[in-house]
C-alpha positions as a Markdown table, in Angstrom:
| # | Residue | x | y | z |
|---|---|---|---|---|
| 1 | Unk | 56.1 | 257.3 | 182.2 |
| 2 | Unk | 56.5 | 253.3 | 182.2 |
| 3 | Unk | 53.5 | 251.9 | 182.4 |
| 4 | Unk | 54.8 | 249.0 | 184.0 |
| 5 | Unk | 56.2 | 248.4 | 187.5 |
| 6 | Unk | 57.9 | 245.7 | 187.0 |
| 7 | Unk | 59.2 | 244.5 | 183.9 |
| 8 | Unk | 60.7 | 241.7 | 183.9 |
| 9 | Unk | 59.9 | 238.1 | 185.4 |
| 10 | Unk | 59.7 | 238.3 | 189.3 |
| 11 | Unk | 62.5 | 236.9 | 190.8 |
| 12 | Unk | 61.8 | 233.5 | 192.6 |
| 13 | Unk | 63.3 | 234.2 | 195.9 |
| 14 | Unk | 61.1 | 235.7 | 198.3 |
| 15 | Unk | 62.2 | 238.8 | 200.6 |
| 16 | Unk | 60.0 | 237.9 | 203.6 |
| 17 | Unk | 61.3 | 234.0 | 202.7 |
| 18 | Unk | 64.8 | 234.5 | 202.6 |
| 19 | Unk | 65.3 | 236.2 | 206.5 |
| 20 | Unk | 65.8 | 233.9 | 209.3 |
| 21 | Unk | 64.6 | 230.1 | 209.0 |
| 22 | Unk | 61.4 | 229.4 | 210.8 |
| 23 | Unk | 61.1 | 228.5 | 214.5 |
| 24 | Unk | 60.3 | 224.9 | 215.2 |
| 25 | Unk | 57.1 | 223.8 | 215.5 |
| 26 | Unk | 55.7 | 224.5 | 219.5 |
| 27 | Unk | 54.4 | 221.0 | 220.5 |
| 28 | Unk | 51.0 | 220.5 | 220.2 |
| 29 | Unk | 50.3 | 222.8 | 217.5 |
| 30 | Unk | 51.3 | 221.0 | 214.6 |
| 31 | Unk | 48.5 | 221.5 | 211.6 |
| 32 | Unk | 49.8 | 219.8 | 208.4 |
| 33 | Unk | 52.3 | 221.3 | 205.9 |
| 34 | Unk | 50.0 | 222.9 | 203.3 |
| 35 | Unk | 49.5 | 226.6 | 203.3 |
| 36 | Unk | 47.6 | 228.6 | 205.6 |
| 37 | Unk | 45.9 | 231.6 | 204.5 |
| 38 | Unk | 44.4 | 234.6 | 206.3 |
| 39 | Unk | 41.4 | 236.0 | 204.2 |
| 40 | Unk | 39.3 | 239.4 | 205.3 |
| 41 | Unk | 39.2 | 242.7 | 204.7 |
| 42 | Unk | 41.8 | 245.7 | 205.3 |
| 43 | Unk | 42.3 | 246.4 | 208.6 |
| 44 | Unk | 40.8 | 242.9 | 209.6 |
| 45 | Unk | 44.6 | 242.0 | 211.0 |
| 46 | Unk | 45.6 | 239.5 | 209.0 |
| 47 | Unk | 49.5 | 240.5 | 208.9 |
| 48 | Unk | 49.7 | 241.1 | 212.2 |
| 49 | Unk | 47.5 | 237.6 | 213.8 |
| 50 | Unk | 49.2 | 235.9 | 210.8 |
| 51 | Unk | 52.7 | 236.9 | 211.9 |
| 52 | Unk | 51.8 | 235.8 | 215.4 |
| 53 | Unk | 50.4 | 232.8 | 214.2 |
| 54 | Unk | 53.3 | 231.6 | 211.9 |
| 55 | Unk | 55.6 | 232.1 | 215.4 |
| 56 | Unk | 53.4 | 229.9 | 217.2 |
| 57 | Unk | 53.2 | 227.1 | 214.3 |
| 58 | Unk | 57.0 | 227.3 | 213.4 |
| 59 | Unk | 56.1 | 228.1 | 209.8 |
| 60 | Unk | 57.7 | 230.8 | 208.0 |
| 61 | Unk | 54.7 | 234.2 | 207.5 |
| 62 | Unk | 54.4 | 236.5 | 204.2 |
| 63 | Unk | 52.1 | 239.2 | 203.7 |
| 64 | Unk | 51.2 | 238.7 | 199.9 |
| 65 | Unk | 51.0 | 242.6 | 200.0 |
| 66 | Unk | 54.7 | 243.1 | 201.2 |
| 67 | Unk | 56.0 | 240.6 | 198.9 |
| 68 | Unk | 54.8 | 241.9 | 196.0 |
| 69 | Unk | 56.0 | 245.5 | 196.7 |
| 70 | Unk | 59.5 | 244.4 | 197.9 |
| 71 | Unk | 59.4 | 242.5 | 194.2 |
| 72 | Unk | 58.1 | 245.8 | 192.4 |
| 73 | Unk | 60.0 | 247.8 | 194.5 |
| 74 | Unk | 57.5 | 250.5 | 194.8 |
| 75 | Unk | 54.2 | 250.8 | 197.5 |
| 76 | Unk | 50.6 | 248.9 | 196.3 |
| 77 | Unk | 49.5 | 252.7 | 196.1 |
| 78 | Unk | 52.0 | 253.6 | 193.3 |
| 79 | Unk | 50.4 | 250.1 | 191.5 |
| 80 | Unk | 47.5 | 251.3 | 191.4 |
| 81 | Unk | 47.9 | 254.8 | 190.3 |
| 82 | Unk | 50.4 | 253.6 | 187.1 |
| 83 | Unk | 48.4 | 250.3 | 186.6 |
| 84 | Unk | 45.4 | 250.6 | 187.7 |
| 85 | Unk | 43.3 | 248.0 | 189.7 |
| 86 | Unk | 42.8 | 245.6 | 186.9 |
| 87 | Unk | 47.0 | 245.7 | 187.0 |
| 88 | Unk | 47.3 | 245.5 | 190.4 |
| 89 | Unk | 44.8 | 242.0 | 190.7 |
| 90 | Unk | 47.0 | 240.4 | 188.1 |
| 91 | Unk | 50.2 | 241.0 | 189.2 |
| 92 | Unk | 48.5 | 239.7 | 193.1 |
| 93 | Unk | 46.8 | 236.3 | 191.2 |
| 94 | Unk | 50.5 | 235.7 | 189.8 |
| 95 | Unk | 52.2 | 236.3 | 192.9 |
| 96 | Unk | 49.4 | 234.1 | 195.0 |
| 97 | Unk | 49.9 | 231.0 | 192.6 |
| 98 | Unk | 53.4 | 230.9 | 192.8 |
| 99 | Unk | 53.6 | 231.2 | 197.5 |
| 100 | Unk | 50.6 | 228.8 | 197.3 |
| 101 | Unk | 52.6 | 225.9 | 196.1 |
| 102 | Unk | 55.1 | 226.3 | 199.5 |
| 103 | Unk | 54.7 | 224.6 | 202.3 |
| 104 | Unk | 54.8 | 225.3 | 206.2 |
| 105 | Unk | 53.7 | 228.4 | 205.2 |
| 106 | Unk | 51.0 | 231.2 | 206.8 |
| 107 | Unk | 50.4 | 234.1 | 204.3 |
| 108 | Unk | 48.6 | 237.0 | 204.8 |
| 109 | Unk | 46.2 | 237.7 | 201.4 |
| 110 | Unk | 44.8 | 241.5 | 200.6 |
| 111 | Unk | 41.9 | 242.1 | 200.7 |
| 112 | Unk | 40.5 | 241.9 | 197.4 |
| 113 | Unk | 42.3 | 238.3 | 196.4 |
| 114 | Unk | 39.2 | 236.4 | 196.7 |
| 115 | Unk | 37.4 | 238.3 | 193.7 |
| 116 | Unk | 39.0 | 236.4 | 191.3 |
| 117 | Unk | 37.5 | 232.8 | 191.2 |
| 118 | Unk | 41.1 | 231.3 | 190.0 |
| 119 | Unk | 42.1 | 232.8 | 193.6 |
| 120 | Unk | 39.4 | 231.2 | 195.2 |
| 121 | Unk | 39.9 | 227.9 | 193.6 |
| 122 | Unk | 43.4 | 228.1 | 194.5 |
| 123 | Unk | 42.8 | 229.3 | 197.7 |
| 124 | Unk | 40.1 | 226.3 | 198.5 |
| 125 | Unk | 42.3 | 223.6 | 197.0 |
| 126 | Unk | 46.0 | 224.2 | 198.1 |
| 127 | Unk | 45.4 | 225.4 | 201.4 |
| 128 | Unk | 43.5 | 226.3 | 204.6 |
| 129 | Unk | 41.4 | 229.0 | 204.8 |
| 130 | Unk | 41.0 | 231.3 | 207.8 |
| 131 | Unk | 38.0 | 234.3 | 207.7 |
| 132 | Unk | 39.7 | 237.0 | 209.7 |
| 133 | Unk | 35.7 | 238.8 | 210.3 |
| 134 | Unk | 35.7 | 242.6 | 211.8 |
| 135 | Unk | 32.3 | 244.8 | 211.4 |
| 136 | Unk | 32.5 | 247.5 | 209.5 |
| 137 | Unk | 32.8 | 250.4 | 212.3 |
| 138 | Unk | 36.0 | 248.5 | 213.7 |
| 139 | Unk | 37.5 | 247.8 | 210.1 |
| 140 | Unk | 36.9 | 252.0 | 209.3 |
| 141 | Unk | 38.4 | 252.7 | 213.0 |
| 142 | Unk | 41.7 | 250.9 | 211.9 |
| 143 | Unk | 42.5 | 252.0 | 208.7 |
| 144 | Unk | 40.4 | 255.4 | 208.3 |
| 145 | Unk | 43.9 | 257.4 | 208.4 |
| 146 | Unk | 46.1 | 255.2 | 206.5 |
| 147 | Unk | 46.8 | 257.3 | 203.3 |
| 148 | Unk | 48.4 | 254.5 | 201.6 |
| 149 | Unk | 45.1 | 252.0 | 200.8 |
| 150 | Unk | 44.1 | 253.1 | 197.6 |
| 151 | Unk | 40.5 | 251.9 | 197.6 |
| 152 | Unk | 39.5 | 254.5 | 200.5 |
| 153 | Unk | 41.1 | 257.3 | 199.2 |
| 154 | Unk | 37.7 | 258.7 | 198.3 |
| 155 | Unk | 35.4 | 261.5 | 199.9 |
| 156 | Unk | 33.5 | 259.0 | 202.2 |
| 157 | Unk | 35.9 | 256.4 | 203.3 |
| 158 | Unk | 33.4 | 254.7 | 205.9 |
| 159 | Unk | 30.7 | 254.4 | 203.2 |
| 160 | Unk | 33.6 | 253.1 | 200.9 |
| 161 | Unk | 34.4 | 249.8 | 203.4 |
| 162 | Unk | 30.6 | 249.2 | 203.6 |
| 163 | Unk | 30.6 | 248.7 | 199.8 |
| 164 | Unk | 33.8 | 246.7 | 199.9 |
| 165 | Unk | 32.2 | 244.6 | 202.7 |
| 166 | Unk | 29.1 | 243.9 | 201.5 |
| 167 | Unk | 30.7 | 242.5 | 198.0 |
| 168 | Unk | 33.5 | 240.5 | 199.7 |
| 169 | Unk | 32.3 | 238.7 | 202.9 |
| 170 | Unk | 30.3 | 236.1 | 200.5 |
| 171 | Unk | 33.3 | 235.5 | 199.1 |
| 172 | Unk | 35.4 | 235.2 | 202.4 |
| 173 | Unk | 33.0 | 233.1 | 203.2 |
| 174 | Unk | 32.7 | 230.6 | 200.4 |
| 175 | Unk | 36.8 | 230.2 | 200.5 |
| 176 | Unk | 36.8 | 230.0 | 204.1 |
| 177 | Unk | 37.3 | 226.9 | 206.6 |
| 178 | Unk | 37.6 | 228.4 | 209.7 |
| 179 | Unk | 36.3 | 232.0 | 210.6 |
| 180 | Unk | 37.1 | 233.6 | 213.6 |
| 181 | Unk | 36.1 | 237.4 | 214.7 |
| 182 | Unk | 38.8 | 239.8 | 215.5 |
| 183 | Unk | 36.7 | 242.6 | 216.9 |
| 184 | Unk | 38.5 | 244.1 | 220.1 |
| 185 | Unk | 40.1 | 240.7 | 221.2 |
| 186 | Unk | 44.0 | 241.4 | 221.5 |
| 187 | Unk | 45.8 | 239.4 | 219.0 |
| 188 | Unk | 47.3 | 237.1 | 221.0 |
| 189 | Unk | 44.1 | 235.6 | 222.2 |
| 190 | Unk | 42.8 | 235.8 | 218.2 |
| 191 | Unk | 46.4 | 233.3 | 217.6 |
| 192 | Unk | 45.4 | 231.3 | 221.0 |
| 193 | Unk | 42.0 | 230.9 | 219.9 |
| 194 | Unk | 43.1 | 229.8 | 216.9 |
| 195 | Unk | 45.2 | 226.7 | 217.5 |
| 196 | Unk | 42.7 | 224.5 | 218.6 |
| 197 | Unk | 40.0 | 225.1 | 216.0 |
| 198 | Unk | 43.4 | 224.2 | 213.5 |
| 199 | Unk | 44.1 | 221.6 | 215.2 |
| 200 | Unk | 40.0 | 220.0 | 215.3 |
| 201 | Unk | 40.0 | 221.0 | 211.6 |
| 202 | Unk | 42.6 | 219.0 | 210.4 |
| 203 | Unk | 41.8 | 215.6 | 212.7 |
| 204 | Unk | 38.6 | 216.1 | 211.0 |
């Protein structure tokens, strides 16, 4: 078998990018024109508050994720498996230097982008940072039956996202410049909530 997804050079037009231009911007909620990412871990909901978001700034969204399997053409899982991990974080750190340099922009990171410090360097210094936080219980609750994260696919998935955790919120927190918890809140009030802390952050 290949033991690479993708062989070439990724093309430089983006899937998610190329659909239907984004909506202007909704008065009042203009933040600047560099990036906007969404940081935390699986099942924190950064693609669907960041989707929501993006509407509400009139800024295009793209779930780094997505992208990078409509690219590869194949699901993260299948990266993995072929790959490996180590595989998998490079082809992400490529893919996240390149959609950092766009503007009017919200994207959706996985959830292991900020173990790499280039990530977090890029992440810190091209954009702003949003800490999507969810407890544990609530993050297992979400994702516990989704066959297709490769990390959990182990005999104790809940134990698994404690581990995760417990490495990875320093690091959501050292990128971060805004965090916000998801918990049971419906999105929409996450995205409402949101605006105004965006807003104070960048008249700071």
């Amino acid at each position: 078998m290949n033991n690479s997804i993708y062989g070439g050079a990724m093309p430089a037009q983006s899937t998610e990018a190329a659909a239907a231009p984004a909506p202007r911007k909704a008065a009042g909620t203009q933040c600047g024109s560099r990036p906007i990412f969404l940081v935390g871990m699986m099942g924190a909901g950064k693609t669907t508050i960041g989707r929501q978001l993006a509407r509400q700034l009139g800024r295009e969204f793209l779930d780094l994720d997505h992208e990078l399997e409509a690219r590869c053409g194949v699901r993260v899982s299948l990266i993995f498996d072929i790959e490996g991990e180590e595989g998998f974080r490079r082809r992400e750190s490529a893919l996240l230097q390149e959609c950092a340099q766009r503007t009017d922009i919200v994207i959706a990171t996985g959830g292991g982008a900020v173990l790499a410090e280039a990530n977090r360097r890029c992440l810190r210094e091209l954009g702003l940072v949003i800490y999507l936080r969810a407890r544990g219980d609530e993050l297992y609750r979400r994702v516990a039956r989704d066959r297709g994260r490769p990390l959990l696919q182990t005999a104790d998935p809940r134990a698994r996202i404690a581990e995760l955790l417990a490495q990875r919120e320093p690091l959501y927190e050292e990128v971060a410049s805004l965090a916000v918890e998801t918990g049971i809140m419906p999105v929409s009030q996450v995205v409402q909530s949101l605006i105004p802390l965006l807003q104070k952050h960048e008249a700071a």
